[in-house]
gemmi code that builds the backbone of each chain (N, CA, C; Angstrom):
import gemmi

chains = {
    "A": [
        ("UNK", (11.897, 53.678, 5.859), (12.840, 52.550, 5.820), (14.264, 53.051, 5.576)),
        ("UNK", (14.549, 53.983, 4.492), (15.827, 54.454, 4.367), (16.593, 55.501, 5.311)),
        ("UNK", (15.588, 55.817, 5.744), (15.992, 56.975, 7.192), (16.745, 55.664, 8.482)),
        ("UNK", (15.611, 54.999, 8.345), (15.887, 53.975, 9.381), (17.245, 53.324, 9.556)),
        ("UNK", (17.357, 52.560, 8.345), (18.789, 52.033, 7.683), (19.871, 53.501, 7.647)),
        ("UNK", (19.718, 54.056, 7.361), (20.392, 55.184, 7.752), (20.939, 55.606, 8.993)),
        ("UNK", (20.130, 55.093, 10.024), (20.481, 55.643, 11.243), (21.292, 54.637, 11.925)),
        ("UNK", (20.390, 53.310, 11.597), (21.324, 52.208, 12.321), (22.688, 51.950, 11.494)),
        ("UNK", (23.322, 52.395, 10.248), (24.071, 52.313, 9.851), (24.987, 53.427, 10.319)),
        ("UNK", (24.705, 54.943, 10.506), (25.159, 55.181, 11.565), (25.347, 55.304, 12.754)),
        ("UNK", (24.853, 54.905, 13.363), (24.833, 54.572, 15.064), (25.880, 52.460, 14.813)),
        ("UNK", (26.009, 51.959, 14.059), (26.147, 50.728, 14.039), (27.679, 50.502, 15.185)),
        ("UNK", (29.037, 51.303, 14.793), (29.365, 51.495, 15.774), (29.755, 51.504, 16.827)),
        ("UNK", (28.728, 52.222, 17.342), (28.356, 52.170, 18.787), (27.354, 51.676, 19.708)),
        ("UNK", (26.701, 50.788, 18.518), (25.791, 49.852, 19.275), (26.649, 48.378, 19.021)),
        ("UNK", (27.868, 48.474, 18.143), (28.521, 47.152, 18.002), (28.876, 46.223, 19.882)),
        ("UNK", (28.769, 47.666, 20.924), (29.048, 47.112, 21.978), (27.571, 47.082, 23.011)),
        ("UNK", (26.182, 47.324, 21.912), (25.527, 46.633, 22.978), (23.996, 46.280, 21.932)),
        ("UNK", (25.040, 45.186, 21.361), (24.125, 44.540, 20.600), (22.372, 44.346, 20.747)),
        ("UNK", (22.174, 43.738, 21.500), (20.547, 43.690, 22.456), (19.520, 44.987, 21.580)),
        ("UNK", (20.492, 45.958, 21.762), (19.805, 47.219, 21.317), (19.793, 47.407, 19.833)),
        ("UNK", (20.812, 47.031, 19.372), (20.780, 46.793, 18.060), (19.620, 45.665, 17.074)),
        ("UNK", (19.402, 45.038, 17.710), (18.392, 44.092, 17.194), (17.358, 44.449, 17.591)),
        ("UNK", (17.117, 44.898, 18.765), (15.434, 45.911, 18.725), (15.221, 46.945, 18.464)),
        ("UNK", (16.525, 47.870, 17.365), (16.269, 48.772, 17.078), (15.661, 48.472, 15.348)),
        ("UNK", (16.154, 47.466, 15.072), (16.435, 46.855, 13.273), (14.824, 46.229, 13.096)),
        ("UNK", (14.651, 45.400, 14.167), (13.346, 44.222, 13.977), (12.148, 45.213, 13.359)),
        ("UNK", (11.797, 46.533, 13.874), (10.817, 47.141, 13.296), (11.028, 46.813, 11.678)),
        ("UNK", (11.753, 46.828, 11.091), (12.271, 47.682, 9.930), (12.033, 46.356, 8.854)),
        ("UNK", (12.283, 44.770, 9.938), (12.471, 43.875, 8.797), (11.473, 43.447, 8.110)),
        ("UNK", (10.370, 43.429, 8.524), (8.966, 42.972, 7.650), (8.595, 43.985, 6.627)),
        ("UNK", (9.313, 45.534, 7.295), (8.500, 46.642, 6.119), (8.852, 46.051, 4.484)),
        ("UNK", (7.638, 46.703, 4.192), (7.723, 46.272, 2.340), (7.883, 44.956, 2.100)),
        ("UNK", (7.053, 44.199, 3.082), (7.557, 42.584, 2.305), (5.312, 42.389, 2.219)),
        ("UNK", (4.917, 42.002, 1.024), (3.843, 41.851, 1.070), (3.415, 40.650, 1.973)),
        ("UNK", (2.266, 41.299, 2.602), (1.290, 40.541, 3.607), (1.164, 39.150, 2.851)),
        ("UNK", (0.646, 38.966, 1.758), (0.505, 37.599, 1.276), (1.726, 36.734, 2.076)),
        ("UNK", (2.460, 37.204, 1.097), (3.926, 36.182, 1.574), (4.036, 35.963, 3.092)),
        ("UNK", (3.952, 37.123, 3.960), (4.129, 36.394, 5.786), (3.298, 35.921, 6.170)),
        ("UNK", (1.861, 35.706, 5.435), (1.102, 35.145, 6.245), (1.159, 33.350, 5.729)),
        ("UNK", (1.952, 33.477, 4.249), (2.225, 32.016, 4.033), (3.231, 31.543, 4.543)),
        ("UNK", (4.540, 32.030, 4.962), (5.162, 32.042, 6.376), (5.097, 31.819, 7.316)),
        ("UNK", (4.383, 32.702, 8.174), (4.035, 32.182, 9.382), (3.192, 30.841, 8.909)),
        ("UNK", (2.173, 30.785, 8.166), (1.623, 28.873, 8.394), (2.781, 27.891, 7.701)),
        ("UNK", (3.720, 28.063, 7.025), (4.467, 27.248, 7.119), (5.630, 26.822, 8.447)),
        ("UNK", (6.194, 27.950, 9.335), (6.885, 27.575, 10.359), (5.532, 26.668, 11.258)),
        ("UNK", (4.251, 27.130, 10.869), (2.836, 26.841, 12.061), (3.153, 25.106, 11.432)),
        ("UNK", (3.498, 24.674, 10.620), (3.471, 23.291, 9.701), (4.454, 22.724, 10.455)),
        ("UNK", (5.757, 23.291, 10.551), (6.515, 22.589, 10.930), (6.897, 22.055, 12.380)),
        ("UNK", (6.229, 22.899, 13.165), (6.252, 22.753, 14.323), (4.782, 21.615, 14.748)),
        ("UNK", (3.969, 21.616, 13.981), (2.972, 20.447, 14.097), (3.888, 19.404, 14.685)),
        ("UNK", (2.802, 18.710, 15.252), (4.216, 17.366, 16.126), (3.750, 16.184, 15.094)),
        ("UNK", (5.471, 15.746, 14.878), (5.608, 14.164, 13.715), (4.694, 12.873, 14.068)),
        ("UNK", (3.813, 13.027, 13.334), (3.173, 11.334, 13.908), (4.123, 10.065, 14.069)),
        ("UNK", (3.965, 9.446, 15.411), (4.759, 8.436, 15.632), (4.178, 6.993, 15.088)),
        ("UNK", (5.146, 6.310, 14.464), (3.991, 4.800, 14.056), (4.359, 3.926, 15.345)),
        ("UNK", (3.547, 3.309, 15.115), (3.407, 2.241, 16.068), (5.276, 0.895, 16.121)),
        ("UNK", (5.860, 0.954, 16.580), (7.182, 0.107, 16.463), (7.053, -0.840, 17.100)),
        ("UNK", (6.659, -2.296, 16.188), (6.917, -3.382, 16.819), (5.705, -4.212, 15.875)),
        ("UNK", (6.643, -5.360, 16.009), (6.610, -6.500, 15.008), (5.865, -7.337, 15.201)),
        ("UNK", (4.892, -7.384, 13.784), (3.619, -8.719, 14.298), (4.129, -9.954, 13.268)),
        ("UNK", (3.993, -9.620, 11.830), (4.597, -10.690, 11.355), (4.754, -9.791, 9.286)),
        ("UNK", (5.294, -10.008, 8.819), (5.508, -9.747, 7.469), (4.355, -9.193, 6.529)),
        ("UNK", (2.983, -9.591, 6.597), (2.167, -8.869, 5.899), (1.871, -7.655, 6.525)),
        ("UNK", (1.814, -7.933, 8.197), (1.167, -6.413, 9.012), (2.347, -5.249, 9.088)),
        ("UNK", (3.202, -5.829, 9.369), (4.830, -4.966, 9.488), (5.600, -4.675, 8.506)),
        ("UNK", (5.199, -4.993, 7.781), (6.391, -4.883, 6.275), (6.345, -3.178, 6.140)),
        ("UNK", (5.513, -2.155, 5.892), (5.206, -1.095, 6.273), (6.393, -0.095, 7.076)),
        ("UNK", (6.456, -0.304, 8.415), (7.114, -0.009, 9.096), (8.757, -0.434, 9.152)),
        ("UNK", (9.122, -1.471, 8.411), (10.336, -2.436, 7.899), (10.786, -1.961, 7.307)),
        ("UNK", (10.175, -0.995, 6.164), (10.407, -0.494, 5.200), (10.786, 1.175, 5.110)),
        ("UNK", (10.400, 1.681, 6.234), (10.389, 2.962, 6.574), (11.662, 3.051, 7.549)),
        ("UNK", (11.961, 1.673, 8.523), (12.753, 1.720, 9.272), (14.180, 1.658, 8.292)),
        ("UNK", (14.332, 0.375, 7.640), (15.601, 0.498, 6.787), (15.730, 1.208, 5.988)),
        ("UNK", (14.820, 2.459, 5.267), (15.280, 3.663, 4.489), (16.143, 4.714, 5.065)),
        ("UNK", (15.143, 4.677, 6.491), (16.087, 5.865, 7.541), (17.453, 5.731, 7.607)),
        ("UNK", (17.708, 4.022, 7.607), (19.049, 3.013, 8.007), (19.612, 3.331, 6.992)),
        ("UNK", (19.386, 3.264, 5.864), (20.351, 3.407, 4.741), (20.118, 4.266, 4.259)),
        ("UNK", (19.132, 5.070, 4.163), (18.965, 6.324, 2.818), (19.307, 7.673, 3.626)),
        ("UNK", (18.932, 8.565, 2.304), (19.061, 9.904, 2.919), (20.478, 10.335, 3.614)),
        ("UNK", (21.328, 9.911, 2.470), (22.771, 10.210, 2.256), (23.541, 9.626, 3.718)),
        ("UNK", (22.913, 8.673, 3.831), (23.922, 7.987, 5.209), (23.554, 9.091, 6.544)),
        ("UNK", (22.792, 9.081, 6.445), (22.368, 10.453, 8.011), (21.866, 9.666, 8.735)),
        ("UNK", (22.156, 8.336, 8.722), (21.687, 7.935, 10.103), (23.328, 7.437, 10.839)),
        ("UNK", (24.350, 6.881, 10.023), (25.478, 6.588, 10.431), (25.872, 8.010, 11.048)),
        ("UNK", (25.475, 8.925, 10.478), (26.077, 10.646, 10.734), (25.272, 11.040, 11.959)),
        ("UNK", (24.501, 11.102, 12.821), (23.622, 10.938, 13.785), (23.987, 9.704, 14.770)),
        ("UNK", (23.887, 9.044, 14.234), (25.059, 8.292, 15.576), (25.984, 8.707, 16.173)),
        ("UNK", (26.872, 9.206, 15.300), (28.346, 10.428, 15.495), (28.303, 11.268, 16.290)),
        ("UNK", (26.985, 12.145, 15.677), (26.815, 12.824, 16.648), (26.079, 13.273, 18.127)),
        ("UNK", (25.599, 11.855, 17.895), (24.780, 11.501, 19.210), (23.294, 12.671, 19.462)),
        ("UNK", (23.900, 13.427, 19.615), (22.666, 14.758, 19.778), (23.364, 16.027, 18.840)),
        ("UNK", (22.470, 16.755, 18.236), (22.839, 17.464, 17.006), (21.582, 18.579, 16.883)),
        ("UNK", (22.197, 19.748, 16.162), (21.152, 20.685, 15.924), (20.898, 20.547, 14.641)),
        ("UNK", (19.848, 20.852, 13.534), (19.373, 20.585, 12.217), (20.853, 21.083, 11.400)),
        ("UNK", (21.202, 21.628, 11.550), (22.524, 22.422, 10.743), (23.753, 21.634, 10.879)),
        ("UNK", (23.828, 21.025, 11.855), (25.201, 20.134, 11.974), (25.013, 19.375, 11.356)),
        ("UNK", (23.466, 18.463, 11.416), (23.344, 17.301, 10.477), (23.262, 17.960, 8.863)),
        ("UNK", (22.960, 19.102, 8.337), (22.763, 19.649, 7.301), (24.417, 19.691, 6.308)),
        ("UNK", (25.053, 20.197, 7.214), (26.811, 20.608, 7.100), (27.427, 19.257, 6.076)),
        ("UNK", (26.468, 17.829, 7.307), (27.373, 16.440, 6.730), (26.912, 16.243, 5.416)),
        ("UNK", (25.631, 16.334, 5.263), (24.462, 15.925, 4.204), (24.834, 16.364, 2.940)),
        ("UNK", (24.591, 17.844, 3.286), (24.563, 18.342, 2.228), (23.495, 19.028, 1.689)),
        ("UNK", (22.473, 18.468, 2.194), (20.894, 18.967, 1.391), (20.025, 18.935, 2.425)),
        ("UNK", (18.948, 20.379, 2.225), (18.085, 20.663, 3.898), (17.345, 20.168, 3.615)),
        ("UNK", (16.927, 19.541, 1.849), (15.709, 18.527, 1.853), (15.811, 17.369, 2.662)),
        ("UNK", (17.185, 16.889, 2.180), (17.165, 15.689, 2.421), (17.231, 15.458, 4.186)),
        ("UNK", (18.021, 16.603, 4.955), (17.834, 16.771, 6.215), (16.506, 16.385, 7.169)),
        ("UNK", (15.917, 17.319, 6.238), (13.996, 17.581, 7.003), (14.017, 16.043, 6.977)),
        ("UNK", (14.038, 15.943, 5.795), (12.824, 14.450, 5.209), (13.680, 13.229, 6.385)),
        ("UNK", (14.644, 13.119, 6.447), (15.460, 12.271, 7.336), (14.949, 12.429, 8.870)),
        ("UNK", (14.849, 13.547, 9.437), (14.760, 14.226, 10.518), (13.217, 13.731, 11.134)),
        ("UNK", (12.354, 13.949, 9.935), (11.054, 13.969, 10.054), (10.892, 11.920, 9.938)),
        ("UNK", (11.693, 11.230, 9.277), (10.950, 9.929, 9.125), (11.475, 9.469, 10.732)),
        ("UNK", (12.953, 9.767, 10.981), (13.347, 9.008, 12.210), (12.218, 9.516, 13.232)),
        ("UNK", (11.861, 10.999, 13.475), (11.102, 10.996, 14.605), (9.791, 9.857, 14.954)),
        ("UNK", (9.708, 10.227, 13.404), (8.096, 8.933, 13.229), (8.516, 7.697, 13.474)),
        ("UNK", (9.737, 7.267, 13.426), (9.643, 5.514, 13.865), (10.270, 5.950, 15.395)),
        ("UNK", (10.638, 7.105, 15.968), (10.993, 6.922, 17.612), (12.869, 6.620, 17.581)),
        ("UNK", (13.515, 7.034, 16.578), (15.276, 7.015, 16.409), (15.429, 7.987, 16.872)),
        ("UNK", (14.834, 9.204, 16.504), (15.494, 10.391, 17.968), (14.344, 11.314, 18.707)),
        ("UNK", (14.593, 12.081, 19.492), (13.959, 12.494, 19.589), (14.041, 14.164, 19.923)),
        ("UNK", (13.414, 15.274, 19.827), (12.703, 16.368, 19.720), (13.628, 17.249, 20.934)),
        ("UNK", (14.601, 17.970, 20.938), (14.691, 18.427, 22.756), (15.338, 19.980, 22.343)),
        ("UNK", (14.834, 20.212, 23.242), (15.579, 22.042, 22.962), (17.161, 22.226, 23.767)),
        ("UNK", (18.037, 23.742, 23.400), (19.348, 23.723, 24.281), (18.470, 24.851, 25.486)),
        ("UNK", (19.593, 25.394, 26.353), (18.703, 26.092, 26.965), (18.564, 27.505, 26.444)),
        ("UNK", (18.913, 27.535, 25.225), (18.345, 29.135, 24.754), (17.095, 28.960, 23.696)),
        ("UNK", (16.348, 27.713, 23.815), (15.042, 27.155, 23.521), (15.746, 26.882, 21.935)),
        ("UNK", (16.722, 26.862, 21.476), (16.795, 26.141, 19.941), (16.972, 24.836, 19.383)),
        ("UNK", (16.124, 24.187, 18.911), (15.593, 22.873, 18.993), (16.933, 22.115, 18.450)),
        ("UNK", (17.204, 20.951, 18.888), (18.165, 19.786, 19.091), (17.499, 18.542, 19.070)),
        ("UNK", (18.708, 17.535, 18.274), (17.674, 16.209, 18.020), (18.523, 15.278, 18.832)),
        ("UNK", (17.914, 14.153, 19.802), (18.855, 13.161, 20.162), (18.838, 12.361, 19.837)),
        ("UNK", (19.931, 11.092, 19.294), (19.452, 9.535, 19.467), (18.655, 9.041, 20.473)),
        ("UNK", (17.313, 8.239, 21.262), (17.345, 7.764, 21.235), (17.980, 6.255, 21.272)),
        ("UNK", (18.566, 5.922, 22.683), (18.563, 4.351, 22.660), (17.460, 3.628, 22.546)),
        ("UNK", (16.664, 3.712, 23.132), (15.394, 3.056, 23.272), (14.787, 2.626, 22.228)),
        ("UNK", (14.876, 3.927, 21.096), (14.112, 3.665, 19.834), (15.381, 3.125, 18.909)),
        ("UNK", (16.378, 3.034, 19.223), (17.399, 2.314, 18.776), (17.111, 1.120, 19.039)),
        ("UNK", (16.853, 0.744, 19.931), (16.718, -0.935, 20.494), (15.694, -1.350, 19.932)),
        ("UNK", (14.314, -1.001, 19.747), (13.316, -1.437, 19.252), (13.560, -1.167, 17.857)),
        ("UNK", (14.300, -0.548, 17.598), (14.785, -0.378, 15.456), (15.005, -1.985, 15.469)),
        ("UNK", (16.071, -2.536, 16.094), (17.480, -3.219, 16.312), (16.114, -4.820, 16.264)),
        ("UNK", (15.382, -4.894, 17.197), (14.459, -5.981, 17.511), (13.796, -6.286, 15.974)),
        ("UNK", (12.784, -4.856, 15.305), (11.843, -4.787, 14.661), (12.997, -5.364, 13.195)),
        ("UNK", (13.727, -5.702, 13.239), (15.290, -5.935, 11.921), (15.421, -7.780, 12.405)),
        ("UNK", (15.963, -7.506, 13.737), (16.363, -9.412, 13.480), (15.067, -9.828, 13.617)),
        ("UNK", (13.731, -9.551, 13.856), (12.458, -10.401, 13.790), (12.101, -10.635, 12.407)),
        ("UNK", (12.173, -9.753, 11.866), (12.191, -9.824, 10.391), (13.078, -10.794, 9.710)),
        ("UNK", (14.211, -10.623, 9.889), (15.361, -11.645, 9.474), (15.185, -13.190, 10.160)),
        ("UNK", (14.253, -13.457, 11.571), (14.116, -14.709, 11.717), (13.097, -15.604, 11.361)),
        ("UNK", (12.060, -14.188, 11.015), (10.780, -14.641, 10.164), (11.435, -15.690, 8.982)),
        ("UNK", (12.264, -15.221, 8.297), (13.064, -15.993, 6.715), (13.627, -17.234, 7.265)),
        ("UNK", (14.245, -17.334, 8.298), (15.211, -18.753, 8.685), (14.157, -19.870, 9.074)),
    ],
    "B": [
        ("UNK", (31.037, -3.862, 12.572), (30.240, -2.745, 12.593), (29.452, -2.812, 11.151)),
        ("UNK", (28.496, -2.646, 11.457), (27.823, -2.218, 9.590), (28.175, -0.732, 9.111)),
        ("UNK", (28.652, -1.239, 7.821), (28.919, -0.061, 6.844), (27.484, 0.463, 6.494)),
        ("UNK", (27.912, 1.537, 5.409), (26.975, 2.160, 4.812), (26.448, 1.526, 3.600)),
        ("UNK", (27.261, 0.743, 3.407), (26.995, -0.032, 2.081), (26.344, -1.810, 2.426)),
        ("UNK", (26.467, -2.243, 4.058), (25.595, -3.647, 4.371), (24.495, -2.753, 4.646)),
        ("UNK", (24.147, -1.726, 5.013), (22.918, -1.339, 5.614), (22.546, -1.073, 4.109)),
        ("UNK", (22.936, -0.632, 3.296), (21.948, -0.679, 1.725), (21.629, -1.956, 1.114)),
        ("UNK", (22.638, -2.998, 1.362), (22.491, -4.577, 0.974), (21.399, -4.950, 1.959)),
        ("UNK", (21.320, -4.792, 3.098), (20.184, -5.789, 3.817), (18.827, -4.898, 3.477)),
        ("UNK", (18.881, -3.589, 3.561), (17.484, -2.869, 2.833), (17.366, -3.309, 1.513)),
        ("UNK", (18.310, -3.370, 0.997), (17.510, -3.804, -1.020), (17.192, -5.229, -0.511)),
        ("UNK", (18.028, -6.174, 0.277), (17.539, -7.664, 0.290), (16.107, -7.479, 1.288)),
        ("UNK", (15.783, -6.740, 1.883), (14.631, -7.376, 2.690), (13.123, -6.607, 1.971)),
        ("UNK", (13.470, -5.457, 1.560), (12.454, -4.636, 0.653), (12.114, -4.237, -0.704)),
        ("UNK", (13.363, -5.273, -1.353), (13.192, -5.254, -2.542), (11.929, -6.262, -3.459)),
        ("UNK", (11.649, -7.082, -2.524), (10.871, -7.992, -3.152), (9.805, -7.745, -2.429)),
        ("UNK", (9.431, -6.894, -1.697), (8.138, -6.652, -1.211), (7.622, -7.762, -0.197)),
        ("UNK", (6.378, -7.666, 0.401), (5.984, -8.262, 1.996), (6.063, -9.950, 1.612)),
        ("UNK", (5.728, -10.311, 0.194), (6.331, -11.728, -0.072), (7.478, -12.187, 0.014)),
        ("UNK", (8.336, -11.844, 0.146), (9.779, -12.276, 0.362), (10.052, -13.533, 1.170)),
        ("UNK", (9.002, -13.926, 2.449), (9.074, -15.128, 3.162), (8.749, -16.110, 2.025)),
        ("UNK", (7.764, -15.955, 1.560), (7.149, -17.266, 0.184), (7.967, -17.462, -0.798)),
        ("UNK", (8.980, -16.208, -1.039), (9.636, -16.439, -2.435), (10.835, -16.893, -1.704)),
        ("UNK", (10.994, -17.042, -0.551), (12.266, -17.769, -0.324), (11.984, -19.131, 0.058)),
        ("UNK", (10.645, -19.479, 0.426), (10.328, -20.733, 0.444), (10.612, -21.369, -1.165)),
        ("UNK", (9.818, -21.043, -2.137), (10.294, -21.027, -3.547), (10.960, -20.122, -4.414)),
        ("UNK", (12.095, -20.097, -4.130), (13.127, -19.139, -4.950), (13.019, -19.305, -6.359)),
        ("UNK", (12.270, -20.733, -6.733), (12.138, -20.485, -8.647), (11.035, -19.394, -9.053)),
        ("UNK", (10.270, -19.270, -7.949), (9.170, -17.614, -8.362), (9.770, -16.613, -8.111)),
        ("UNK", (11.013, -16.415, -7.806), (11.697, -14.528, -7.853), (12.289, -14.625, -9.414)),
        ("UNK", (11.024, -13.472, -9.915), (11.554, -13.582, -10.985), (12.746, -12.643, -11.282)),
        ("UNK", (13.760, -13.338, -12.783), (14.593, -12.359, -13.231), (14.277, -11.201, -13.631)),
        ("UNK", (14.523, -10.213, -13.231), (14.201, -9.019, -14.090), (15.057, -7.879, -13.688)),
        ("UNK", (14.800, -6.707, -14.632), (15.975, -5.381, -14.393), (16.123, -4.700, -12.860)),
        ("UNK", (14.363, -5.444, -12.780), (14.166, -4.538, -11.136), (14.799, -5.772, -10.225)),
        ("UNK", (14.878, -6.921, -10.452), (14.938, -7.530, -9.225), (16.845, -7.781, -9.301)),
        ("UNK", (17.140, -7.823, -10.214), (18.398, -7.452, -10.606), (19.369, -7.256, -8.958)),
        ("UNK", (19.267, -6.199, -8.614), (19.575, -5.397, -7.760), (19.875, -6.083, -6.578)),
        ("UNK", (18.347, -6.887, -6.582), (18.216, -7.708, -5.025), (19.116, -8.978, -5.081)),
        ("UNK", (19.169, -9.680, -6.179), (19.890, -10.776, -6.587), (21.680, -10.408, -5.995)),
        ("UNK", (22.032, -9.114, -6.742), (23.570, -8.570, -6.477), (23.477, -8.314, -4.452)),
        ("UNK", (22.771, -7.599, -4.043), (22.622, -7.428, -2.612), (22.554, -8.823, -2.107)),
        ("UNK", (21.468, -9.863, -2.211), (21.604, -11.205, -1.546), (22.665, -11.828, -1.420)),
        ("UNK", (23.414, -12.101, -3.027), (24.853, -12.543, -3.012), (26.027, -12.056, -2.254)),
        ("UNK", (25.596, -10.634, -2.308), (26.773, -10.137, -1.465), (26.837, -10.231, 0.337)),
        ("UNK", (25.372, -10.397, 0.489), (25.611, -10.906, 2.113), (25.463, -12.144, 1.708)),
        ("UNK", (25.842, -13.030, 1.072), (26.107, -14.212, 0.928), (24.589, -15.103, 1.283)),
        ("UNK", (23.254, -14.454, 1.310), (22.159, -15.253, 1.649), (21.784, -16.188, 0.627)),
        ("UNK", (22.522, -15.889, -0.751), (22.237, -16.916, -2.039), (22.986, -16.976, -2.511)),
        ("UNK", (23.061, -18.472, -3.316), (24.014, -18.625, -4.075), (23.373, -18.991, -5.316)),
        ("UNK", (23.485, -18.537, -7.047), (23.029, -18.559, -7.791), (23.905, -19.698, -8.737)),
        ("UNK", (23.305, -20.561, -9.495), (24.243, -21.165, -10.223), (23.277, -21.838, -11.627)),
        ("UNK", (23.203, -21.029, -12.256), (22.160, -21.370, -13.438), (20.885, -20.849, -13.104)),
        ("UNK", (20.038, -21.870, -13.374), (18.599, -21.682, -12.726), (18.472, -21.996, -11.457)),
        ("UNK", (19.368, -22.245, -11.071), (19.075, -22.758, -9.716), (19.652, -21.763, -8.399)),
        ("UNK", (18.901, -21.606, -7.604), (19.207, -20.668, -6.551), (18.566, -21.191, -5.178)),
        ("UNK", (20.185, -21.209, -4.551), (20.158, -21.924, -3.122), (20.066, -20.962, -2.109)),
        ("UNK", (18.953, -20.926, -1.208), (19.101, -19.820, -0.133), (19.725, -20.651, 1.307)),
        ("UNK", (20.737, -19.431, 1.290), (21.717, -20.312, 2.874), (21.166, -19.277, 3.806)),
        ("UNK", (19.883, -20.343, 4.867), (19.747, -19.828, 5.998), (20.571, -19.845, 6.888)),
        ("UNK", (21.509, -20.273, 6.676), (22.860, -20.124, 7.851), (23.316, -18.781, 8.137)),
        ("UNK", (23.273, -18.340, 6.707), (23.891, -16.785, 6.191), (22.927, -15.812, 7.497)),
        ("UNK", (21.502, -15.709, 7.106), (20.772, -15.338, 7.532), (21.073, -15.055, 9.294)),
        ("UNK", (21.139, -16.520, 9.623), (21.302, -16.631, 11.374), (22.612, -15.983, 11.718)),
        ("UNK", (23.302, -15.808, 10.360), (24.617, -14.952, 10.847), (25.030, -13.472, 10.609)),
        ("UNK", (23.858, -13.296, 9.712), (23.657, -11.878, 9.503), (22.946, -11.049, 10.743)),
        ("UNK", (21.405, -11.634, 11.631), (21.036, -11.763, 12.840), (21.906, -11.287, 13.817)),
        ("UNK", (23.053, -12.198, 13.798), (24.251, -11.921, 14.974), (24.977, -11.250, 14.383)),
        ("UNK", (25.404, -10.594, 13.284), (26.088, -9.481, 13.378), (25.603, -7.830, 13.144)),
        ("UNK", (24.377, -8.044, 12.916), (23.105, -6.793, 13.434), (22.928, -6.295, 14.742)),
        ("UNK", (22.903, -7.776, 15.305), (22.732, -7.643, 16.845), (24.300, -7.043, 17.441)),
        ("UNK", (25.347, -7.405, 17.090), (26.583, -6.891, 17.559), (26.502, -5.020, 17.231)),
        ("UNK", (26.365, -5.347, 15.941), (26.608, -3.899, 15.098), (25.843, -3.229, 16.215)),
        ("UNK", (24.586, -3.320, 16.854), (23.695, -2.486, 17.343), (23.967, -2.348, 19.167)),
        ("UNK", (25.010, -3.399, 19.341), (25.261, -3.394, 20.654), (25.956, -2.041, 20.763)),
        ("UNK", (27.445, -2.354, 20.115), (28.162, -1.144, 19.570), (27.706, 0.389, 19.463)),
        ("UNK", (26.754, 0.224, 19.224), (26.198, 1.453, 18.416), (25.615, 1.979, 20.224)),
        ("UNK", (25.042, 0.880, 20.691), (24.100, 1.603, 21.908), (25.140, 2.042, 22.939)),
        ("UNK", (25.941, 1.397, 22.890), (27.489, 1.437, 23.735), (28.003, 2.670, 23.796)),
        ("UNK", (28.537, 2.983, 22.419), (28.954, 4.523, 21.820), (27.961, 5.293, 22.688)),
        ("UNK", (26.522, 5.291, 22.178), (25.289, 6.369, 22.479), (25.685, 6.827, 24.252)),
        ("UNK", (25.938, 5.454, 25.496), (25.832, 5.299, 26.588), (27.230, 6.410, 26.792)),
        ("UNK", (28.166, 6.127, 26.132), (29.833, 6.508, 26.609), (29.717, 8.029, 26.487)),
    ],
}
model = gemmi.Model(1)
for chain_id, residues in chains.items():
    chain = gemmi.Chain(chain_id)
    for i, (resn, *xyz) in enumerate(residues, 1):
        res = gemmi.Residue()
        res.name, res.seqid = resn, gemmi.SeqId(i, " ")
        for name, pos in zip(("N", "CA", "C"), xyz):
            atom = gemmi.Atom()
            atom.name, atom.element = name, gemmi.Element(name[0])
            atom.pos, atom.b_iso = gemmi.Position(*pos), 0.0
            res.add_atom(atom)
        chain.add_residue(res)
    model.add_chain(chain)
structure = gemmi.Structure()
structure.add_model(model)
structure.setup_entities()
């Protein structure tokens, strides 16, 4: 390992102009000395996150069956430090932009993860495959329905 | 447009009292006072869906049919932006 770091620290350089090589010269080097326990609880946690978000069902029967989903919908709406007004903004966003506004990657995930489940954005990669979230109109519109049905249920 | 602060008023007013909320607005003398419901009382008033005056508490479905239409605007807006 110290030979290694050694070398790419000197050669660094002159691989500053062909980077590519620089990162497949380093990658050997980064797992050494990290115990097996720990990457293999690693790898099943990225294996967790990439599991796909269960979607609920969106759309309104009447106050005892829907209240559920009412309730999940207006948290997204209001909670979780205003990240849904902040997602509007930005229309389509990578986890880090929305993170930047927030503030907190808990509160990010947990936001990230409830909208997918009611259908507010959805899932899309850029083209260098790094995942991006969009609004959703669609699941905007059916948010928008599953809110004044509720509100006309009361009148 | 809805703020950040009507979208916390219409969530504490519609989920604060839980899936009864249609019945307790049929009879508003069963929402009871308390520290928890507190909250929902200050949120209702402030979208103006009640008006409190002693024991007595008047729910203005008018409020309601006008809260409706300005959800529905707020969300036109919003899909508008998304389209542009």
């Amino acid at each position: 390992m110290v030979g290694g770091t050694l070398r790419v620290a000197t050669m660094s350089p002159i691989w500053r102009f062909i980077p590519n090589r620089i990162a497949k010269e380093i990658k050997k080097y980064v797992h050494e000395d990290v115990d097996d326990e720990f990457l293999e609880r690693a790898i099943s946690i990225a294996r967790l996150g990439k599991r796909k978000t269960e979607q609920k069902p969106i759309e309104w029967v009447n106050w005892g069956e829907s209240y559920q989903i009412l309730e999940t919908i207006l948290n997204v709406l209001s909670g979780f430090g205003g990240a849904f007004l902040h997602a509007l903004e930005l229309k389509e966003f990578y986890f880090r932009e929305l993170h930047i506004r927030i503030g907190s990657a808990k509160v990010t995930r947990a936001w990230i993860k409830n909208a997918l489940s009611i259908g507010l954005i959805k899932r899309d990669s850029d083209p260098h495959g790094v995942v991006r979230y969009v609004v959703d109109p669609k699941g905007l519109r059916r948010i928008r329905d599953i809110i004044v049905r509720a509100l006309e249920d009361l009148i | 447009m809805l703020s950040q602060d009507d979208l916390r008023d219409i969530t504490i007013f519609l989920t604060a009292l839980g899936s009864d909320l249609p019945n307790l607005l049929r009879d508003p003398s069963r929402i009871p006072r308390t520290q928890k419901t507190r909250l929902w009382f200050e949120s209702a008033s402030r979208l103006g869906i009640i008006e409190v005056s002693g024991d007595i508490i008047r729910i203005r479905r008018d409020r309601i049919r006008e809260l409706v239409e300005l959800i529905d605007r707020a969300f036109d807006e919003w899909l508008e932006e998304l389209s542009g």
